[in-house]
Backbone as CSV, one residue per row, in Angstrom:
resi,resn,N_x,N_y,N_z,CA_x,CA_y,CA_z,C_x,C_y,C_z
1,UNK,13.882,15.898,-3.166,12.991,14.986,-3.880,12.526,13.889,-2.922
2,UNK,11.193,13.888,-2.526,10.722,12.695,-1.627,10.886,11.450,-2.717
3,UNK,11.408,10.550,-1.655,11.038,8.995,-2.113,10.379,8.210,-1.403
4,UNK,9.205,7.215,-2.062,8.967,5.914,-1.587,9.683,4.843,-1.860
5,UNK,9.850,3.781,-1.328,10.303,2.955,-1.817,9.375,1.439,-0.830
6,UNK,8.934,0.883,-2.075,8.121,-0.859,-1.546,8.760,-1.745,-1.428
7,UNK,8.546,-2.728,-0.414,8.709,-3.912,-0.783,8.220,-4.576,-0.179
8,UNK,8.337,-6.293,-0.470,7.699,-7.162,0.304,6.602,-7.903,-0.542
9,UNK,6.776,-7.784,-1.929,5.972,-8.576,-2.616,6.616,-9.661,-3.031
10,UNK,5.455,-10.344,-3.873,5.913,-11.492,-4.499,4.806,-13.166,-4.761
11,UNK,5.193,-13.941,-4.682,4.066,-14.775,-4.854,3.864,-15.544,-3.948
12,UNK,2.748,-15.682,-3.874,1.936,-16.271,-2.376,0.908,-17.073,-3.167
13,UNK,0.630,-18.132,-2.324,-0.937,-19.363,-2.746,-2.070,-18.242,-2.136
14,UNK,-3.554,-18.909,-3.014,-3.761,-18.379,-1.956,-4.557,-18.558,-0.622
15,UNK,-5.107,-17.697,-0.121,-5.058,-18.282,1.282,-4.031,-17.718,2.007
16,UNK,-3.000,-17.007,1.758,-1.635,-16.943,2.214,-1.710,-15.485,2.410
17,UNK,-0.387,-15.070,2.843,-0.415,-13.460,3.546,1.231,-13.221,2.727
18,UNK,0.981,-11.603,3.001,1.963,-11.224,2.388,2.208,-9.450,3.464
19,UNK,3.038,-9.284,3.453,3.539,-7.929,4.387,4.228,-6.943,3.133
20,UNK,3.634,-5.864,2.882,4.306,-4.682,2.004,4.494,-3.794,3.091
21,UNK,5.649,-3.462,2.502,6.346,-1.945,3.186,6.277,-0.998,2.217
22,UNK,6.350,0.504,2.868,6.789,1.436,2.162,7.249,3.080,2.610
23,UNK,9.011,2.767,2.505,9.315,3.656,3.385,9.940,4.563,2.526
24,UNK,9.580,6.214,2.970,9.870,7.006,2.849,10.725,7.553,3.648
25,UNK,11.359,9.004,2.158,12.912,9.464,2.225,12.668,10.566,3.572
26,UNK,11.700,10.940,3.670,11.346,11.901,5.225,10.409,11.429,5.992
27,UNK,10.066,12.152,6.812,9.302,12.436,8.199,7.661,12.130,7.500
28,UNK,7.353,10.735,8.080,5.996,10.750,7.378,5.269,11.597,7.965
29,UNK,5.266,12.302,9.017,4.215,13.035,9.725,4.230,14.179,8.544
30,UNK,5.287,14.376,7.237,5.098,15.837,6.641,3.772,15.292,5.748
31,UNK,3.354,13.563,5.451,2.191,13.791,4.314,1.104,13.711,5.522
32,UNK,-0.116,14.016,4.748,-1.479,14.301,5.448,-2.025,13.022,5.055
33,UNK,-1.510,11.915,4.215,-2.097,10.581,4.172,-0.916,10.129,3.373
34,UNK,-0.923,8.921,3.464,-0.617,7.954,2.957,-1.360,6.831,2.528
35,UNK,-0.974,6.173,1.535,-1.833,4.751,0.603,-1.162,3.780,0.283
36,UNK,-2.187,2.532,-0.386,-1.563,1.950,-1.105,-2.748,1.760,-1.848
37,UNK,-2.418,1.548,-3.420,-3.316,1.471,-4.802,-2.522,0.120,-5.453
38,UNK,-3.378,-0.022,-6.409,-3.442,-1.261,-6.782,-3.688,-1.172,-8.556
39,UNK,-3.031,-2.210,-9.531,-3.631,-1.513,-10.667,-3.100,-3.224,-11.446
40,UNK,-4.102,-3.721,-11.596,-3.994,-5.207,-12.818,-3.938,-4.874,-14.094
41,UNK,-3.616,-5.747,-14.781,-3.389,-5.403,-16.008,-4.706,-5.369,-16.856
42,UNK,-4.808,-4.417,-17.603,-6.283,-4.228,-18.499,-7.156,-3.567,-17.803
43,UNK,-6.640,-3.180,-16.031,-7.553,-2.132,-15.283,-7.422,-1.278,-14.899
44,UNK,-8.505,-0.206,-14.290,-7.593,1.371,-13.794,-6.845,0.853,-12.312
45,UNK,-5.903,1.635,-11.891,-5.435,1.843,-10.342,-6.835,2.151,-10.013
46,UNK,-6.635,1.092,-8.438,-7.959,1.215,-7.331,-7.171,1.293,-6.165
47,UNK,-7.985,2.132,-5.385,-7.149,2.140,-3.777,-7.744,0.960,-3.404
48,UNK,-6.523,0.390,-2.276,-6.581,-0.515,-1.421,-6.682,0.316,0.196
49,UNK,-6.001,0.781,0.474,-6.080,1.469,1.530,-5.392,2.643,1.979
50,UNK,-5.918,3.653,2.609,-5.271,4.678,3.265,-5.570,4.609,4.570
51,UNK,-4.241,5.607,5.157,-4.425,6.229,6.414,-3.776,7.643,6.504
52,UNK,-4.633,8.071,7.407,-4.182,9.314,7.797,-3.008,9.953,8.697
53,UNK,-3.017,10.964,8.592,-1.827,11.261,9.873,-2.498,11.240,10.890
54,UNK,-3.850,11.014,11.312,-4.000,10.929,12.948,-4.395,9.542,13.035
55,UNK,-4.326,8.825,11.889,-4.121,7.417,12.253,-6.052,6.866,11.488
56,UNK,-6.212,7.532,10.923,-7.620,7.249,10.912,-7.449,6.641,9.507
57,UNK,-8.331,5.311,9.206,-8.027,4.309,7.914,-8.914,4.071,7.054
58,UNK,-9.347,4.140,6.022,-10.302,3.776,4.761,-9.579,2.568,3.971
59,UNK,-10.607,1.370,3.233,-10.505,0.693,2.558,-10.882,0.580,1.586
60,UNK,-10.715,0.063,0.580,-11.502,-0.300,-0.385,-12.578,-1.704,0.019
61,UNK,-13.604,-1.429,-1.032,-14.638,-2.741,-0.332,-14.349,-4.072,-0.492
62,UNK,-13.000,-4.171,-1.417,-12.870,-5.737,-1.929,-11.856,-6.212,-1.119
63,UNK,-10.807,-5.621,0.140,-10.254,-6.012,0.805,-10.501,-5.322,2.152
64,UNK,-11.544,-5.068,2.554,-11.952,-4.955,3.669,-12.156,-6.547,4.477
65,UNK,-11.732,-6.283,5.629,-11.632,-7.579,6.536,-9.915,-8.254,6.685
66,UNK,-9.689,-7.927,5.371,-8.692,-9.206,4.957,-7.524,-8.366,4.929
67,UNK,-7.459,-6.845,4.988,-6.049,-6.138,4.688,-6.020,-5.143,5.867
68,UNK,-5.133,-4.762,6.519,-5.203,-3.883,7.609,-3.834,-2.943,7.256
69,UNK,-3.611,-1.363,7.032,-2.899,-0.531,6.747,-2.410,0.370,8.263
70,UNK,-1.167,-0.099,8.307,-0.114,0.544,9.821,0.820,1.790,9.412
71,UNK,0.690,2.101,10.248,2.235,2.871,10.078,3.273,3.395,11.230
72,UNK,4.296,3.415,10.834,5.397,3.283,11.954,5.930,4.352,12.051
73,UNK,5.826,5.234,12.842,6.363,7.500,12.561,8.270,6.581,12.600
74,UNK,8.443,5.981,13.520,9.731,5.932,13.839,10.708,5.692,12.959
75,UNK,10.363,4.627,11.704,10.605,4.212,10.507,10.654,5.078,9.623
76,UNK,9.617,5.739,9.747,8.939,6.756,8.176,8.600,5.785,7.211
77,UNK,7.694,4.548,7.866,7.321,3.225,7.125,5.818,3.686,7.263
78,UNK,5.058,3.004,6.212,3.943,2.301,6.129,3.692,1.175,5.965
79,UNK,3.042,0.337,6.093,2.519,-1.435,5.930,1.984,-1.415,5.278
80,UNK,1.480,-2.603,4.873,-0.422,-3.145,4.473,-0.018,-4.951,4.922
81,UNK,-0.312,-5.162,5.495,-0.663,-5.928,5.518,-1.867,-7.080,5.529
82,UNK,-1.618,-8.264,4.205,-2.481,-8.686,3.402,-2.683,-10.384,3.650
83,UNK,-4.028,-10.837,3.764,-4.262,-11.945,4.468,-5.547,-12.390,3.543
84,UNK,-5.283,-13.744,3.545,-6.343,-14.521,2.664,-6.373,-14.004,1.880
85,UNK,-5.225,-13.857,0.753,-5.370,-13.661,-0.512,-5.794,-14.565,-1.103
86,UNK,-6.025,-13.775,-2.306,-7.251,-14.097,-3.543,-6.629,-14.003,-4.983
87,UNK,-6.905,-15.108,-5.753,-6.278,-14.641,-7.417,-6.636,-13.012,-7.812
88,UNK,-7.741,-12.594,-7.527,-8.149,-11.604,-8.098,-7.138,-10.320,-7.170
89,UNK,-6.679,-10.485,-6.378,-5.529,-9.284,-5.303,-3.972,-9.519,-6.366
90,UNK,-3.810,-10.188,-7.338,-2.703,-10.056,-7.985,-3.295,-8.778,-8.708
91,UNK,-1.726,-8.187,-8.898,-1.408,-6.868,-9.347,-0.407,-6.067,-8.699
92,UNK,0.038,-5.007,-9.493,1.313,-4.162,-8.869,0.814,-3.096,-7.806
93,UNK,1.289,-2.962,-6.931,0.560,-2.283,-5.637,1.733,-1.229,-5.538
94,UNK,1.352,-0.041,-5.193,1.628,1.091,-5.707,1.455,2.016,-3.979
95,UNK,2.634,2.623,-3.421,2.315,3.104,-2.366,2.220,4.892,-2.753
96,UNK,1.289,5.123,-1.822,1.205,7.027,-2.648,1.116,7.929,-1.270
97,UNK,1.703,9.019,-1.108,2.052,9.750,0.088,1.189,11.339,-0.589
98,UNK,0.858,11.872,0.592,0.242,13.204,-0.426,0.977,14.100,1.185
99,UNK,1.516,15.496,1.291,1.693,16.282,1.523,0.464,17.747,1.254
100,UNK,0.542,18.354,1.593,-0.139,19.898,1.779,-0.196,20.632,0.802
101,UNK,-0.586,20.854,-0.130,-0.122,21.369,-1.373,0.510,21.331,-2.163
102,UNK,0.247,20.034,-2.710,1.463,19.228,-3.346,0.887,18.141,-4.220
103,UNK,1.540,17.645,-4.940,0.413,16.503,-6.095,1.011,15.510,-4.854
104,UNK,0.198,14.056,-5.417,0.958,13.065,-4.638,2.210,12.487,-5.246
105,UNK,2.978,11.752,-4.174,4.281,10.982,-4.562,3.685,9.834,-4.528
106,UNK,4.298,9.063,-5.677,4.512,7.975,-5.811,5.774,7.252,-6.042
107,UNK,5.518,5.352,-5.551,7.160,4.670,-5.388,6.343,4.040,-6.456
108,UNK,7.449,3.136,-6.816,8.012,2.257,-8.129,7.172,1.369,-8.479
109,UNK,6.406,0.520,-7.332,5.564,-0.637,-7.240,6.448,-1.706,-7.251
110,UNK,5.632,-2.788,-6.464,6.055,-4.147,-6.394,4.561,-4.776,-6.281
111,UNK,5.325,-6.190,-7.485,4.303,-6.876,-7.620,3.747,-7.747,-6.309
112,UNK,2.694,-8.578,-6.759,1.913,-9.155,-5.838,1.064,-10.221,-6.530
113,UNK,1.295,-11.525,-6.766,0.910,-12.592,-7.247,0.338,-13.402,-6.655
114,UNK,-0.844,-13.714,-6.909,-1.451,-14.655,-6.078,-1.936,-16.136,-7.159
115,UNK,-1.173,-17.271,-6.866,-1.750,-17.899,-7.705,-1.093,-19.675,-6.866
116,UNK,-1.752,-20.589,-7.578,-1.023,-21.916,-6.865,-0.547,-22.496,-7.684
């Protein structure tokens, strides 16, 4: 059974930065991407960002500039790391791994509050 597991949330002003992790129970090189999604209350899940296994990255348009998505093979970690947050970036952020024929995995979520 693959696991994710997040962390690194919590509440930040904003203006402020915040570092999510999300490390998985194997060899990230086995998914063909990895993410992180995002989902407020009263809205659908939206991606925030992916990357690929050759390292190649997509954003969403509302945190482009301000969020940059890493990953560490050595760890079997992923990042996001998140800068000049915004009230509107609160919500539970959701990391998602997809493999080769396979639905995607998802971890637990950790929140992400942005408020003063």
């Amino acid at each position: 059974q693959v696991q994710l597991v997040e962390s690194g949330g919590g509440l930040v002003q904003p203006g402020g930065s915040l570092l999510l992790s999300c490390a998985a129970s194997i060899n990230i090189f086995s998914f063909v991407r990895m993410g992180w999604y995002r989902q407020a209350p009263g809205k659908q899940r939206e991606l925030v960002a992916l990357i690929t296994r050759d390292n190649s990255t997509n954003y969403g348009d509302s945190v482009k500039g301000r969020f940059t998505i890493s990953r560490d093979n050595g760890k079997n970690t992923v990042y996001l790391q998140m800068n000049s947050l915004k009230p509107e970036d609160t919500a539970v952020y959701y990391c998602s791994a997809v493999r080769p024929s396979n639905s995607p995995t998802w971890g637990q979520g950790t929140q992400v509050s942005v408020s003063s």
